[in-house]
C-alpha positions in Angstrom: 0.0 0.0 0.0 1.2 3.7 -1.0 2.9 5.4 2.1 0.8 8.9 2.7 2.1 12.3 3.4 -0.2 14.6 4.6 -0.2 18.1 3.5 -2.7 19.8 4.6 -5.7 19.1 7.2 -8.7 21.3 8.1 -11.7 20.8 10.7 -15.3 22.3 10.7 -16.2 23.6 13.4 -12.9 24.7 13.7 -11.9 24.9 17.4 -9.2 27.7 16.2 -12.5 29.5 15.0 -15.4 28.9 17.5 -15.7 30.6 20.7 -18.6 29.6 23.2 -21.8 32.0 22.0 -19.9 32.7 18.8 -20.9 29.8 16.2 -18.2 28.9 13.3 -21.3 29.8 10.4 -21.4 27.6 7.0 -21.1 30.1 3.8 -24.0 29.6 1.4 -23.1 27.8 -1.8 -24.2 29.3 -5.1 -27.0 27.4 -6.4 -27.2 24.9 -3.2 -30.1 25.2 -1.0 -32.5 23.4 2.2 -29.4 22.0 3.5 -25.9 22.5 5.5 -24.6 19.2 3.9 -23.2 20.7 0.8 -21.9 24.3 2.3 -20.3 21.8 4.9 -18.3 19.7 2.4 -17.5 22.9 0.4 -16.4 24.8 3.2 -14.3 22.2 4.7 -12.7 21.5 1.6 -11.8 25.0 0.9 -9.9 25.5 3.8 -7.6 22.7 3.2 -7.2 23.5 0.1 -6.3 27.5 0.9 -4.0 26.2 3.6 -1.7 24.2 1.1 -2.2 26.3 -1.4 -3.2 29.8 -0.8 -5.3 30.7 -3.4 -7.0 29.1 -6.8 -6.2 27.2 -9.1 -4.7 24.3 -7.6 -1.8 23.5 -9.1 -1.2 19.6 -10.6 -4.0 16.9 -10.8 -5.7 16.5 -7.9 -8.6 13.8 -7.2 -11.5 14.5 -5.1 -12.2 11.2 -2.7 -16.0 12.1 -0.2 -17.0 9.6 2.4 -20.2 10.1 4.3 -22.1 7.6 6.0 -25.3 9.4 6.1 -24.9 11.7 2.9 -27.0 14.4 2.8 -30.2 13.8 5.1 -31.5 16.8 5.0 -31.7 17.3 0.9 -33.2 13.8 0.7 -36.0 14.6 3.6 -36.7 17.7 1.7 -37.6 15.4 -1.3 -39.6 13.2 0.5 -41.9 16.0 2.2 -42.6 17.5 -1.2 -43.6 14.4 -2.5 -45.7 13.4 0.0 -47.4 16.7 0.3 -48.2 16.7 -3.5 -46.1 19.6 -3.7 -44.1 20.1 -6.9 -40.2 19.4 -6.2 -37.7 22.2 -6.6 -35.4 21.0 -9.9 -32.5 21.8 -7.6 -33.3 19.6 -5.2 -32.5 16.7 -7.3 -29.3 18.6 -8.6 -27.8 18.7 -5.4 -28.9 15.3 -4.0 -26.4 13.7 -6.3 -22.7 13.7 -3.9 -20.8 14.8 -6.8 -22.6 17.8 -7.5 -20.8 19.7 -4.6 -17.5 18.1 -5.2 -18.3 19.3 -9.0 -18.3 23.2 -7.3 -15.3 22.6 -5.8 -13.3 20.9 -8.4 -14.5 23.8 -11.1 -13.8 26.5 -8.5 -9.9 25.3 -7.4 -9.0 23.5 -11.2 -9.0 20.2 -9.9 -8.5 17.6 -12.7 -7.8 14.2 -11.2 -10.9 11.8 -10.5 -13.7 12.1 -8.3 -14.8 9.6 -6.4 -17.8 9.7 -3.3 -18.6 6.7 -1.1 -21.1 5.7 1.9 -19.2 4.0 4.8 -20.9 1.7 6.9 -20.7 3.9 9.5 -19.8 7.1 10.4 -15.7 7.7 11.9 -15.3 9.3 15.4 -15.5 13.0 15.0 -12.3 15.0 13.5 -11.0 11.3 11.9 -11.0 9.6 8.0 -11.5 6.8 8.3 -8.5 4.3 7.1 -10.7 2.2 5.2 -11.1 5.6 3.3 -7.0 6.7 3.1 -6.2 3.0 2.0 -8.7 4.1 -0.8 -6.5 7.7 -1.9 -3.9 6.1 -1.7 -5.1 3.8 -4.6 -6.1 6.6 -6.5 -2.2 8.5 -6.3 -0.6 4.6 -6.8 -2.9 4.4 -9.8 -1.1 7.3 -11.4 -3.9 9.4 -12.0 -3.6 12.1 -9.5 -0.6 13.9 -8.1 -2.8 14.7 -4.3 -5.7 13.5 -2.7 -8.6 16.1 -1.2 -10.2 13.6 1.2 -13.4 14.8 3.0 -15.1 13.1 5.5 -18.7 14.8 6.3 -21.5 13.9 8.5 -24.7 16.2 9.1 -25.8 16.5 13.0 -29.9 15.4 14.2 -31.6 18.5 13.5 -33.4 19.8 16.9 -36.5 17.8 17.6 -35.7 14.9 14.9 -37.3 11.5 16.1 -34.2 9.5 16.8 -35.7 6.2 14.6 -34.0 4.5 12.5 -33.2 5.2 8.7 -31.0 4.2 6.1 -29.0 6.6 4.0 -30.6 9.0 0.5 -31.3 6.5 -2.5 -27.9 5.7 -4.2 -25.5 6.5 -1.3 -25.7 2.2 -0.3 -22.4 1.2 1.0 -19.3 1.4 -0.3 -21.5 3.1 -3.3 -18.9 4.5 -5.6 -20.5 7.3 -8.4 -17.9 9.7 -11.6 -19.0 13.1 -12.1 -18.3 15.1 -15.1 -16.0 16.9 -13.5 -12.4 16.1 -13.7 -11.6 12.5 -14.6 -15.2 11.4 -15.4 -14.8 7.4 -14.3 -15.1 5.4 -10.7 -12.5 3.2 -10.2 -12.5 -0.7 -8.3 -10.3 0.6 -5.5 -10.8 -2.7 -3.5 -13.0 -2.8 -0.4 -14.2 0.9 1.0 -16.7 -0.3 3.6 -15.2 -0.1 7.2 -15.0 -3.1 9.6 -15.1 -3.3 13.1 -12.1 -3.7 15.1 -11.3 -4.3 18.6 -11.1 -1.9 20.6 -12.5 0.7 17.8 -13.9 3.6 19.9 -16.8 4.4 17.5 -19.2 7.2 19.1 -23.3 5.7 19.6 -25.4 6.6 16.7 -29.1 7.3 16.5 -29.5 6.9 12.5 -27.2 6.0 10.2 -24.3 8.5 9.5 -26.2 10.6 12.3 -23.9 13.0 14.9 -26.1 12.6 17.8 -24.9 15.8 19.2 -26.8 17.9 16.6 -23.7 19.1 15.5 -22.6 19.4 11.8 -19.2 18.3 11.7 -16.6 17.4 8.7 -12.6 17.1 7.9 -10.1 17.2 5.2 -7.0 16.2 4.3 -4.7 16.9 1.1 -2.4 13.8 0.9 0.2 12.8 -1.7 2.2 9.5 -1.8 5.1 9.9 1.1 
């Protein structure tokens, strides 16, 4: 397996960033709405990218690797109301349910060009990690020669206030280890070998309500920028 060097890391909330009473706020994403998942991934992303790199473009190929257990809840539970209600569903809505669309934003808006990849874990990592499951996957993607650096997000959206804590599986098409290409970049998914974590002694995995669910009501995502070390 690839060796990895990380270059860059960022957290959201940042604890450099959030005082008690003073929230770290999500900047709106053109053309996103009805959810925090997607300002979430971009704004994590973003930061790990200006910390490597300062400003756009990004130099080099770089791939674009999302894991989420629970994918974007909120988009997918804004669908489902509308539907139910007889209510005519918002075009964008199913834009944005798609993973890739907001890794599509941030791949147009830094120049990435290497391939882009999103996946559902079985479950969701303890807060501030990536999962191994998910580096041994970038690191496939730089040995494969197809990408110079790795952006590797990991994002999970918190139980909204008041949210029945029943069970539920993740939006239609984010199964596990669910693999999707986007346009963007290099447009193809690649067989990267098992991407679906397993359970290991001594894993200290936080309780769950729902699947991919932050029972603290807390948005909460990180990146990394790795390259082969």
């Amino acid at each position: 397996m690839t060796a990895l060097r990380i270059l860059a890391e960022a957290h959201w909330p940042d604890p450099d960033r959030t005082a008690p009473g003073r929230p770290d706020p999500l900047p709106p994403v053109p053309g996103f709405s009805a959810s925090t998942f997607n300002p979430l991934v971009a704004e994590t992303a973003e930061r790990c990218l200006r910390a490597h790199h300062g400003t756009a473009p990004a130099p080099g190929r770089t791939a674009l690797l999302l894991a989420s257990a629970g994918g974007d809840r909120a988009t997918a539970r804004a669908i489902d109301e509308a539907a139910a209600s007889g209510r005519r569903v918002p075009p964008l809505l199913f834009f944005q349910s798609n993973p890739n669309a907001v890794l599509g934003h941030i791949a147009a808006r830094w120049g990435l060009t290497g391939p882009v990849v999103a996946i559902s874990p079985a479950e969701p990592p303890p807060a501030g990690q990536v999962p191994q499951d998910v580096l041994d996957l970038a690191a496939l993607l730089l040995a494969d020669g197809d990408a110079d650096h790795v952006l590797v997000i990991a994002a999970e959206q918190g139980e909204p206030a008041g949210e029945p804590a029943t069970g539920t599986s993740p939006e239609p098409g984010a199964g596990t280890g669910a693999r999707t290409g986007t346009g963007t970049g290099t447009d193809r998914a690649r067989d990267a070998g098992p991407t679906t974590p397993t359970d290991r002694a001594g894993t200290d995995r936080p309780p769950t309500d729902r699947a991919g669910t932050d029972p603290s009501g807390t948005d909460r995502a990180v990146a990394v920028l790795v390259t082969a070390g």
